[in-house]
SELUM-437964 format. One record per atom (N, C-alpha, C): residue number from 0; residue in one letter; atom name; x, y, z. Coordinates in nm, 3 decimals, always signed. Each point is the difference from the previous one (the first is absolute). Layout:
// residues N
> k; r; a; u; v; w
> NUM; a; CA; X; Y; Z
...
//
This chain:
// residues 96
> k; r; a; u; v; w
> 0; x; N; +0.443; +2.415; -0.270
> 0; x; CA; -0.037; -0.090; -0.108
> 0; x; C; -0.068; -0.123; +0.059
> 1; x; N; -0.082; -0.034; -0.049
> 1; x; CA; -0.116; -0.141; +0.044
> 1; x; C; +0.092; -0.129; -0.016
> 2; x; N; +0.060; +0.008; -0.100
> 2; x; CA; +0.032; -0.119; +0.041
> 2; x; C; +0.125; -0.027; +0.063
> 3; x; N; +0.097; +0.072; +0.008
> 3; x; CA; +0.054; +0.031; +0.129
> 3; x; C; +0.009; -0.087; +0.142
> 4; x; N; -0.167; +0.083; +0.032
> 4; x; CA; -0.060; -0.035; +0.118
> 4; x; C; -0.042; -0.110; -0.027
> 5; x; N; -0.031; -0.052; -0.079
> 5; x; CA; -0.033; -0.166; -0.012
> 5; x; C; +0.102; -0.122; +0.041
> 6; x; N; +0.095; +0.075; -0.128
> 6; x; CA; +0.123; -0.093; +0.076
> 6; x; C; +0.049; +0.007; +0.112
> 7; x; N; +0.022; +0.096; +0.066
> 7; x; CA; +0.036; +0.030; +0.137
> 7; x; C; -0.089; -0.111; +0.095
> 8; x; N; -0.101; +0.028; -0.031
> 8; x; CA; -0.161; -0.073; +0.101
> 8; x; C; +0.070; -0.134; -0.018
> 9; x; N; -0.009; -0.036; -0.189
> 9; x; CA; +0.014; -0.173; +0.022
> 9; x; C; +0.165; -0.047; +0.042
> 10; x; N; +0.054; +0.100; -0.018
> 10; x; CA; +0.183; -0.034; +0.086
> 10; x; C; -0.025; -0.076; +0.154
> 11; x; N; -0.074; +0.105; +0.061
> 11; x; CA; -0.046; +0.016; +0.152
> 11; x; C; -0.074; -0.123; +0.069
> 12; x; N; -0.085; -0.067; -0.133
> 12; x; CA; -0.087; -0.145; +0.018
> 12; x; C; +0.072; -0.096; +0.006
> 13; x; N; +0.091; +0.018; -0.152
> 13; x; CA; +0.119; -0.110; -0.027
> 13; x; C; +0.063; -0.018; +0.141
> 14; x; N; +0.097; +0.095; -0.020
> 14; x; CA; +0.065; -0.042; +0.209
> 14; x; C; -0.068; -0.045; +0.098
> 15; x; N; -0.129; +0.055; +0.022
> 15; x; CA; -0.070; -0.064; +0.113
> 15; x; C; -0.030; -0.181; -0.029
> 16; x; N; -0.007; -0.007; -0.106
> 16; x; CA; -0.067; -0.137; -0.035
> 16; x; C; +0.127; -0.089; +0.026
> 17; x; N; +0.113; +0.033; -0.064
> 17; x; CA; +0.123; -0.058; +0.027
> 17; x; C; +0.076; -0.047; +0.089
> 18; x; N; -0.047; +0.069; +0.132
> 18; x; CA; -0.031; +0.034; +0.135
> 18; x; C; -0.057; -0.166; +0.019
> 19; x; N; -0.090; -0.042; -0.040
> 19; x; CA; -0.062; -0.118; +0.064
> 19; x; C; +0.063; -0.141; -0.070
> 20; x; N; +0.072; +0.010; -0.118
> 20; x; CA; +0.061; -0.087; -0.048
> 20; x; C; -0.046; -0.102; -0.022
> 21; x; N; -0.125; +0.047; -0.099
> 21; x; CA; -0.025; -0.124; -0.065
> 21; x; C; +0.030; -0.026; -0.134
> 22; x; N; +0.123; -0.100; +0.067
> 22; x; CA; +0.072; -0.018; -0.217
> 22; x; C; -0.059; -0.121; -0.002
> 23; x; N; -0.017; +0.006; -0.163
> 23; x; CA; -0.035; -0.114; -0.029
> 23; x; C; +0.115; -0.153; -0.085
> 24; x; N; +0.059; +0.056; +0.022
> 24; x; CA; +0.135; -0.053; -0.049
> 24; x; C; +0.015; -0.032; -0.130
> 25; x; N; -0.013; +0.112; -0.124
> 25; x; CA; +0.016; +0.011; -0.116
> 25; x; C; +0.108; +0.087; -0.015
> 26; x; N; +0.044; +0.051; +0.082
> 26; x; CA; +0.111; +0.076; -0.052
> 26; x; C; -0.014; +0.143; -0.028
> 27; x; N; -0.161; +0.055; +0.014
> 27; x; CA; -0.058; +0.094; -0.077
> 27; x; C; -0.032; +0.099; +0.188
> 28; x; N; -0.058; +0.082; -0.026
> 28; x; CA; -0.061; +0.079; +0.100
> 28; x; C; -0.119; -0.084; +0.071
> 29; x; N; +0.026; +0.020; +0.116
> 29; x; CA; -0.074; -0.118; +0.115
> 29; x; C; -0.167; +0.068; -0.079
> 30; x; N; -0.111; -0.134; +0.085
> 30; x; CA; -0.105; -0.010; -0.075
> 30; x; C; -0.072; +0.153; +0.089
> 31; x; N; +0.043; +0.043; +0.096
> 31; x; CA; +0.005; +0.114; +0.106
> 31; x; C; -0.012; +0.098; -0.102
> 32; x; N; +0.120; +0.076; -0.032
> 32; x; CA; +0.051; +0.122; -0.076
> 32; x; C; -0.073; -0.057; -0.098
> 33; x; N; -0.010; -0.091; -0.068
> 33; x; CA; -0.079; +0.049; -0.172
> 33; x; C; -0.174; -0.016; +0.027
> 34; x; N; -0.051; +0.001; +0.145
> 34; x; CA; -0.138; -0.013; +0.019
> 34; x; C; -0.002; +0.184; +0.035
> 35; x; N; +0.082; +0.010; +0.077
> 35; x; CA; +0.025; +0.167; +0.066
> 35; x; C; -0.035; +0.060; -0.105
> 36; x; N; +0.136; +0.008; -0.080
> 36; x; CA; +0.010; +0.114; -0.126
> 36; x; C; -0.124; +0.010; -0.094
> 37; x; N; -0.027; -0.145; -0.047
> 37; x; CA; -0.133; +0.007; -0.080
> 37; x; C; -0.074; +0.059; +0.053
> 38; x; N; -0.095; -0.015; +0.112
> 38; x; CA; -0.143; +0.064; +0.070
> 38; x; C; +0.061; +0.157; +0.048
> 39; x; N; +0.131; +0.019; +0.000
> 39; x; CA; +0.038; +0.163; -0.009
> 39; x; C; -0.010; +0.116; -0.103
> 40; x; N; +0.053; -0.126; -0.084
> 40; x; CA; +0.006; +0.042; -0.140
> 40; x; C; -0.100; +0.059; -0.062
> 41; x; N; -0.110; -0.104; -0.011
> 41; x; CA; -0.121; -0.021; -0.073
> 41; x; C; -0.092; +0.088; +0.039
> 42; x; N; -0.003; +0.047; +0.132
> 42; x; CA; -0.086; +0.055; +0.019
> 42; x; C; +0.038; +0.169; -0.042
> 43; x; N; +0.072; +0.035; -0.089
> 43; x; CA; -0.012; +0.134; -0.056
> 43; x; C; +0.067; -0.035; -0.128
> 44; x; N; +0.059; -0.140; -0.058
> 44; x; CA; +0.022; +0.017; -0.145
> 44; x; C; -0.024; -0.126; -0.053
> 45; x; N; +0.030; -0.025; -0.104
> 45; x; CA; -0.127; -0.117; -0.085
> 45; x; C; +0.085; -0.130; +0.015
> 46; x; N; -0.058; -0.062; -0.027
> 46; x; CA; +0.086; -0.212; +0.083
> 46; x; C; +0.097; -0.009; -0.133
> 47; x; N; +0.010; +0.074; -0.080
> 47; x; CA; +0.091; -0.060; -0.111
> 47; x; C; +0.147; +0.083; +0.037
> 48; x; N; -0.006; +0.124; +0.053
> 48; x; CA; +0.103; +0.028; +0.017
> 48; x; C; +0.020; -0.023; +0.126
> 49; x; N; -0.022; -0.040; +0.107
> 49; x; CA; -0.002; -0.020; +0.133
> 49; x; C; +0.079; -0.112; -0.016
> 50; x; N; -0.045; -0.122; -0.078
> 50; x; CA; +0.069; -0.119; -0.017
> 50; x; C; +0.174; +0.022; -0.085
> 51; x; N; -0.032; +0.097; -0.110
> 51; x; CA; +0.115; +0.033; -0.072
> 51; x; C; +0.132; +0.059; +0.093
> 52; x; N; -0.108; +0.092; +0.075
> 52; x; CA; +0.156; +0.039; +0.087
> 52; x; C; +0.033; -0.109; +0.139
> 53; x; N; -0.082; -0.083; +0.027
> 53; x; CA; +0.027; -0.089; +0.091
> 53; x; C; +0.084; -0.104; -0.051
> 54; x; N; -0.005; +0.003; -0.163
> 54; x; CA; +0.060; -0.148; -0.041
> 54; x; C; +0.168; +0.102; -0.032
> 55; x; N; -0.004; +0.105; -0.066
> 55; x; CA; +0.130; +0.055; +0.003
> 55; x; C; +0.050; +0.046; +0.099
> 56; x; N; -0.035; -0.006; +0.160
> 56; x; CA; +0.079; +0.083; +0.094
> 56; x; C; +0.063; -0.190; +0.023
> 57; x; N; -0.098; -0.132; +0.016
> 57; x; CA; +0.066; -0.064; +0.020
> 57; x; C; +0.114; -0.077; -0.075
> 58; x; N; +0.009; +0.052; -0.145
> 58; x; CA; +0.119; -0.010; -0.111
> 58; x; C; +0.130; +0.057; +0.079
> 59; x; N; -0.038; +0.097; +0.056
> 59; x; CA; +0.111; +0.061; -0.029
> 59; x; C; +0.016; +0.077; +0.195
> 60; x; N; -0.034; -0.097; +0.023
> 60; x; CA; +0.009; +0.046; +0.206
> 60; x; C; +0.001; -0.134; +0.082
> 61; x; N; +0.076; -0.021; +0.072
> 61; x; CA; -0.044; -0.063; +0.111
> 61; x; C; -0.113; +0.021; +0.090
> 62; x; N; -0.059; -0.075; +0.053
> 62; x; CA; -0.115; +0.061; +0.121
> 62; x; C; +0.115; +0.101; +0.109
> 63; x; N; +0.083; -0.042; +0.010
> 63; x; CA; +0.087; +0.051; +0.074
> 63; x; C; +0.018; +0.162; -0.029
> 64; x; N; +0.055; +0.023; -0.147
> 64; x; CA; +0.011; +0.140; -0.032
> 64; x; C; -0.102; +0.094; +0.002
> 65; x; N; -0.170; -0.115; -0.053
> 65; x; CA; -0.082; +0.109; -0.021
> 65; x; C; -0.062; +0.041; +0.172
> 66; x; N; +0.038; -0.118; +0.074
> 66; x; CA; -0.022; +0.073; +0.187
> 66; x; C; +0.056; +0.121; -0.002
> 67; x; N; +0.135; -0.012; -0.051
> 67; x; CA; +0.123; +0.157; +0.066
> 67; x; C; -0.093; +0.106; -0.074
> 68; x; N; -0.023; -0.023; -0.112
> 68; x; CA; -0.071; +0.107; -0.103
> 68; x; C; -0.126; +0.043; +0.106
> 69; x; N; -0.111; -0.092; +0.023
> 69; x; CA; -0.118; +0.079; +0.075
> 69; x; C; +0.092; +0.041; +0.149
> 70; x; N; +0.130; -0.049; +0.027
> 70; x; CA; +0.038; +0.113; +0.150
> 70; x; C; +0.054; +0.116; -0.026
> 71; x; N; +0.062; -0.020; -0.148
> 71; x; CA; +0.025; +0.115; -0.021
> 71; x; C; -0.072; +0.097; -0.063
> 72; x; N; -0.090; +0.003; -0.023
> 72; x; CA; -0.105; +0.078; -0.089
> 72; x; C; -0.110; +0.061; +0.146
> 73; x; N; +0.039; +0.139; +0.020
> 73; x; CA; -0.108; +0.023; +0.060
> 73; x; C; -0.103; +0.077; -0.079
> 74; x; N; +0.043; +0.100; -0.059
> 74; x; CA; -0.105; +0.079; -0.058
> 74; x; C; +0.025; -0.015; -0.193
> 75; x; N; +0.107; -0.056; -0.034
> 75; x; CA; +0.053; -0.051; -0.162
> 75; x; C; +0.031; -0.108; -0.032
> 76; x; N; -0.055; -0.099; -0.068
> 76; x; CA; +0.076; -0.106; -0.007
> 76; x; C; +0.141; -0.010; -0.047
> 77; x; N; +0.089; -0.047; +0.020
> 77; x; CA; +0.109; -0.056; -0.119
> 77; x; C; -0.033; -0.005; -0.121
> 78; x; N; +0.114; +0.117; -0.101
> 78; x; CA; +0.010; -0.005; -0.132
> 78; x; C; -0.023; -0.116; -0.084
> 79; x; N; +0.080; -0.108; +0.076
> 79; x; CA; -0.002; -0.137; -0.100
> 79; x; C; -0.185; -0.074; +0.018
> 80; x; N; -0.082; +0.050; +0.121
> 80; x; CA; -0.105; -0.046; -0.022
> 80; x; C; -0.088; +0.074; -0.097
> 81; x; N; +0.045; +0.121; +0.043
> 81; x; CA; -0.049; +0.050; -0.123
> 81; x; C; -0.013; +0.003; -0.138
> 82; x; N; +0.109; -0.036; -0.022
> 82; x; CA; +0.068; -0.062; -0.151
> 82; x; C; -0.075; -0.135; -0.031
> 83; x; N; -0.089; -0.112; +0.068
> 83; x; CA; -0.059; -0.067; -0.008
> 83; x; C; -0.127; +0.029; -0.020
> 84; x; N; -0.057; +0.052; +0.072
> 84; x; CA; -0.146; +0.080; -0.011
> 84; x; C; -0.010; +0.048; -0.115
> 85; x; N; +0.082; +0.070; -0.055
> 85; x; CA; +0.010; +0.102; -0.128
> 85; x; C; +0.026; -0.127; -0.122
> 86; x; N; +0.065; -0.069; +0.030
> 86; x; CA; +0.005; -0.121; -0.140
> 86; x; C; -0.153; -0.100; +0.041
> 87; x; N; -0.050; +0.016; +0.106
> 87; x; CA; -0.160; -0.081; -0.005
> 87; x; C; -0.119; +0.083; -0.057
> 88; x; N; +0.041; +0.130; -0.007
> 88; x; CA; -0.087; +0.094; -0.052
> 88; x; C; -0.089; -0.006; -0.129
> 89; x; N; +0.096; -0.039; -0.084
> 89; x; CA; -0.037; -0.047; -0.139
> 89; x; C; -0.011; -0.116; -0.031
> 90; x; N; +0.006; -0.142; +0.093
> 90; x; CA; +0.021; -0.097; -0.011
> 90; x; C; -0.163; +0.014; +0.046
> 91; x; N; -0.085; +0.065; +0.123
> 91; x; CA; -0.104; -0.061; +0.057
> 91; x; C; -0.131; +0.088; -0.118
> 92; x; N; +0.034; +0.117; -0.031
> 92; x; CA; -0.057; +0.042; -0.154
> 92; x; C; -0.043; -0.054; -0.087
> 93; x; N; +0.115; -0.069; -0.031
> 93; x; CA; -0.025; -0.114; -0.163
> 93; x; C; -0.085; -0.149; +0.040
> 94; x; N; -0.028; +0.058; +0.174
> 94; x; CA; -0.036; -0.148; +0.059
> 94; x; C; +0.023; -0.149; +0.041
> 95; x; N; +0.169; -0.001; -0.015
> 95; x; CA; +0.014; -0.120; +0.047
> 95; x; C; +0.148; +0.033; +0.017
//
């Protein structure tokens, strides 16, 4: 499944970016991981859901959890990311 492999790809960015630790001290996912994921993202699905599931993985994840998630994801992501993706689905559709 494509997107699947998407998430997997942008899991894989997220960690690396996280890796260099650049938080910005909002409390939110360092300015690192949400530069990663976006330009991962985007480049195979549209900026409305790219942003949708970036703004719900950070609702509901630590930067911390969604690292374990891209170590643990080699070839599937985690159900629960999935479960995010799938509620941005119809959210990036209706366009916003």
């Amino acid at each position: 499944m494509k997107l699947r492999t998407v998430l997997v790809a942008v899991l894989a960015m997220a960690m690396l970016a996280a890796a260099c630790g650049d938080d910005d001290g909002t409390g939110g996912y360092s300015d690192g991981v949400r530069d990663s994921y976006m330009r991962g993202c985007t480049g195979s699905q549209s900026e409305a859901f790219c942003e949708c599931t970036l703004n719900e993985l950070e609702k509901r994840f630590t930067e911390e959890e969604l690292i374990a998630f891209a170590i643990e994801a080699s070839e599937q992501p985690p159900d629960d990311f999935v479960d995010v993706a799938r509620a941005c689905i119809g959210e990036a559709d209706r366009g916003g």
